[in-house]
C-alpha angles and dihedrals in degrees: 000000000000147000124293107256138190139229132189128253092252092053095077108010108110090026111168116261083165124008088233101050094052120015098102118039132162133261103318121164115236152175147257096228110246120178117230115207127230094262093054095051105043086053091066092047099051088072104266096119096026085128098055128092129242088271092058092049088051095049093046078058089053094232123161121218125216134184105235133171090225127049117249087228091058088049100051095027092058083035085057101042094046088054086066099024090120094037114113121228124261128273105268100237116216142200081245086061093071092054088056131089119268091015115136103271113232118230102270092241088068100049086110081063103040081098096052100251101130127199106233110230100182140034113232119055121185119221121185119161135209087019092136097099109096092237133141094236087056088049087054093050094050094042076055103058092040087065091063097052093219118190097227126023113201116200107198091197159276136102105185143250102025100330089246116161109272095039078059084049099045101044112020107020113041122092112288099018124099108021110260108213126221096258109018148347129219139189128188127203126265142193090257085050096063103039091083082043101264091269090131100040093047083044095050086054094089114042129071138302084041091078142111133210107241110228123266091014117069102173086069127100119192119179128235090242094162132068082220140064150134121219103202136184139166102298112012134048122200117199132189130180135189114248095166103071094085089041078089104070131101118018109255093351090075091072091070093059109151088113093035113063112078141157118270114255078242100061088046086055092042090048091048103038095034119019108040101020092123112077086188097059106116102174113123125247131233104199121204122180129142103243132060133254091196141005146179091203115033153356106003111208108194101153086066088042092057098051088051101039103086091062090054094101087082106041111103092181138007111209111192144162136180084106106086097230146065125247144132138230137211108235103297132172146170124250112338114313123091122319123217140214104238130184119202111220100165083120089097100115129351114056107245121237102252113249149163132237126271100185148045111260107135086264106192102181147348133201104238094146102131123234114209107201099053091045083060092070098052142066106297083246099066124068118198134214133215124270118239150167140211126245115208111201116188118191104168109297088353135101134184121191102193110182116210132188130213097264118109116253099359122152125240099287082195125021123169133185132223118179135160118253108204102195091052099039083222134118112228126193130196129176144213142198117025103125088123096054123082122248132210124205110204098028082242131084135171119187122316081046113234083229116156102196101181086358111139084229088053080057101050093044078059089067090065089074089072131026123129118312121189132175143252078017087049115197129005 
């Protein structure tokens, strides 16, 4: 395993999602890649250069800047994806695998997980999506999240640029790099996992710091071993499943992956025979994945949202990434089946370009709020926004969501509220904060953007995100 290591803004920012959407970009200023060891960082971030701006900590990183046509993210990103461009894709491990002979055999004390249903031992569990980039804003995310001492942290996905080894080893793994809970820490797959093949993510499955600690026995580690998984108590059930696996197909055409990426006929059978075997089970599901179902910005993945979409009764809340932002939807769905409430996180590590919707998609809210350090470092044209994560907090029939930003400190700019009410059988959800994200009315905006930032109307959109939700009748 290696040291934590560093890479500049400009590194990663502009980094291709389609070959067509970001090979060619304007002036941007970027960045010979130097590596910063563990001692050196953690000396910025132990408060001796907490005055200085974004450019002192750069030059204390001896980097060198350059005015370029094309971004240096677009340039290593296409070199590191060439490099694997013929390799196949890894062999999709399952819970079926460990019943088998010659599977790994599981410590005896963890046979009640070897099918993915985990007993929940804490109470607070940390997502961020997309945090795999090695950046400063996605060190701060992650000293943020330290601060709070969650019990589970949750990655959704993404170690960039192709998810290889020692990219794994460098800026997710190491030593100070992604956030370990309490109790357990979890990765999903992602598209950059499996451009390299998902050799190394499925790899990195099952090494620490990719374990859990099994109830009632906390001397126990069990790895992650699976892309797939659901933590479960009394009363919640948070399920995550992986999106990413199908992103490695076709050379080049996997780029263009809105029809491709698809759930495992593993998962589909997991989901069916184990999941979601009780018809009777009316605890409410959290769902996390990487990529998107829906979206008023950005890749739309339908294919994945309709083999999921029967299951969506039961779904409070969607949490995704993939989409480098943070924003929140009104329940939405495709064609007629159940709609769903989804928050978009993939904010983790590489400040998003700030933009504006294109489609209609009940859009509630969007960050676009600008960072300034980090649009220092880009064209004069682009304006960046800050990285993020979310906090869940479960106290018996009760959640809190509470939505953080990289700055150190800083208080929820979002927090909402779901709790149980017995007399009326229902699940009502109320929310607070928000007066620094922009609204939007009508969950549609063409330029000039609708947008009511601090409007009274802006207020009362916020109050889509929660509402009453009961099953099996799901939202109301």
């Amino acid at each position: 395993m290696g040291q934590i290591r560093v890479r500049h803004l400009s590194d990663v920012h502009g980094i291709a999602r389609g070959a067509s959407s970001s090979a060619w970009r304007t002036q941007r200023r970027e960045s010979k890649h130097s590596a910063v060891p563990l001692q050196e960082l953690a000396e910025l971030q132990a408060g001796h250069l907490e005055t200085q701006s974004w450019a002192a900590l750069t030059s204390a990183a001896k980097r060198r800047l350059r005015i370029n046509l094309m971004t240096t993210a677009v340039l290593k990103w296409a070199w590191n994806y060439a490099k694997y461009i013929f390799r196949f894709r890894a062999r999709f491990p399952t819970y079926k695998d460990l019943q088998n002979q010659g599977g790994r055999e599981a410590p005896k004390e963890s046979t009640a997980h070897r099918n993915g249903m985990i007993e929940m031992e804490g109470s607070t569990i940390a997502l961020a999506g997309d945090w795999g980039s090695g950046t400063y804003s996605a060190y701060k995310v992650g000293d943020r999240i330290r601060t709070l001492k969650p019990d589970y942290t949750i990655h959704l996905g993404d170690v960039y640029y192709s998810g290889t080894g020692s990219e794994f080893d460098d800026y997710f793994l190491a030593d100070g790099a992604w956030p370990r809970g309490k109790k357990g820490t979890f990765a999903l797959n992602g598209n950059h996992e499996m451009y390299s093949g998902g050799r190394a993510y499925f790899s990195a499955l099952k090494q620490k710091p990719l374990t859990y600690l099994i109830k009632g026995q906390n001397s126990v580690h069990q790895p992650q071993d699976f892309s797939y998984f659901c933590l479960q108590n009394e009363y919640w059930r948070i399920l995550a499943i992986d999106t990413g696996y199908f992103a490695k197909s076709f050379p080049i055409l996997e780029l263009f992956d809105t029809y491709l990426i698809k759930l495992h006929i593993a998962i589909r059978t997991w989901l069916e025979e184990v999941v979601f075997k009780d018809p009777s089970d009316s605890r409410p599901v959290i769902l996390l994945s990487h990529h998107e179902w829906f979206s008023a910005f950005d890749s739309e993945y339908k294919r994945m949202g309709k083999q999921i979409q029967p299951y969506l009764d039961r779904v409070l809340l969607w949490f995704w990434g993939h989409e480098h932002r943070f924003s929140g939807y009104a329940p939405f769905g495709f064609g007629d089946g159940p709609k769903v409430r989804a928050r978009c996180i993939g904010h983790g590590g590489i400040p998003f370009d700030i933009a504006y919707p294109h489609e209609h998609r009940e859009l509630v809210f969007s960050d676009e709020r600008i960072n300034p350090e980090s649009t220092n470092y880009v064209d004069a044209k682009q304006q960046l926004g800050y990285c993020g994560f979310a906090f869940l907090k479960f106290e018996g029939r009760k959640l809190t969501v509470s939505y953080y930003d990289e700055r150190k400190d800083s208080d929820p700019l979002l927090k909402e509220t779901w709790s149980w009410e017995e007399e009326s059988g229902l699940w009502k959800g109320k929310v607070e904060g928000g007066s620094r994200l922009a609204k939007y009315k009508d969950g549609y905006s063409k330029v000039p953007p609708k947008r009511v930032v601090g409007d009274p109307a802006g207020e009362d959109r916020l109050k889509e995100l929660g509402g009453t939700w009961r099953w099996p009748q799901g939202s109301t």
